[in-house]
N, C-alpha and C positions, 0 to 999 in steps of 0.2 A: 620315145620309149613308152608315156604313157598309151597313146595309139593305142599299138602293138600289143601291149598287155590286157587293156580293155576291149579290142578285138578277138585275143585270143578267149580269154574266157567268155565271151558273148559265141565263141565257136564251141567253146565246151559248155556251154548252157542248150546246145541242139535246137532250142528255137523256144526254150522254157517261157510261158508266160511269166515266170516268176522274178528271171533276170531285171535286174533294173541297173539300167546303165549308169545313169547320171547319180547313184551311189556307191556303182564299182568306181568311175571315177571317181569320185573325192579319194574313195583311201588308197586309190591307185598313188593317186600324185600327193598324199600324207607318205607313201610307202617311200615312192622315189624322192622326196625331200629329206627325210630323216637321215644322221649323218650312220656314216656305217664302221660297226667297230667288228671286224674280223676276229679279233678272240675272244671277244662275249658272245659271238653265234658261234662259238665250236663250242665254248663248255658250256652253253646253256641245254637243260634237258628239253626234248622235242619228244613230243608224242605226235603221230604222224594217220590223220585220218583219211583212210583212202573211199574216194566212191563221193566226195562233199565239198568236189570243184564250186558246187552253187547250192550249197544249203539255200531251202526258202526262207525268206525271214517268218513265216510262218510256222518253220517246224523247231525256230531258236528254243522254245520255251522246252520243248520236249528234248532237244540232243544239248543243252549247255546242262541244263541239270544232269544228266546223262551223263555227260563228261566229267563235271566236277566229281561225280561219285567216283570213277575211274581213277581219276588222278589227284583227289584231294585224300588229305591227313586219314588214317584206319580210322574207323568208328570204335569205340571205347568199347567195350562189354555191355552196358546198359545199349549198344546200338547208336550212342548221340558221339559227335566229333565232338572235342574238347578242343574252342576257340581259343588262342591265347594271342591276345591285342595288348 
């Protein structure tokens, strides 16, 4: 299984310099070890990013901020998220 799946994305990376194997595997085989609970992945919410089969880990810094804006807590009126820990 793991193979398979670090194959497959090494086929949708097109031949990217960027791919790095030997860290698709590790979270490949973190993915496949984890135990699997069928109704916490139906009711968990999924935002669903298409086109970022192989984000680079170079472009992390710019698309995770990116995304927490998308999908974190509305900004207050002053513009700042109100943290509550």
């Amino acid at each position: 299984m793991v193979d398979f799946v670090v194959a497959s994305a090494k086929a949708y990376s097109c031949g990217s310099p960027y791919f790095d194997e030997e860290t698709t595997r590790a979270l490949v085989e973190q993915d496949v070890a984890r135990p699997r609970d069928l109704a916490a992945t139906l009711s968990t919410p999924t935002l669903v990013v298409h086109g970022d089969h192989d984000l680079p880990r170079q472009l992390w810094t710019t698309f995770v901020p990116a995304l927490l804006q998308h999908t974190g807590p509305p900004p207050t009126s002053t513009g700042f998220v109100k943290r509550t820990e």
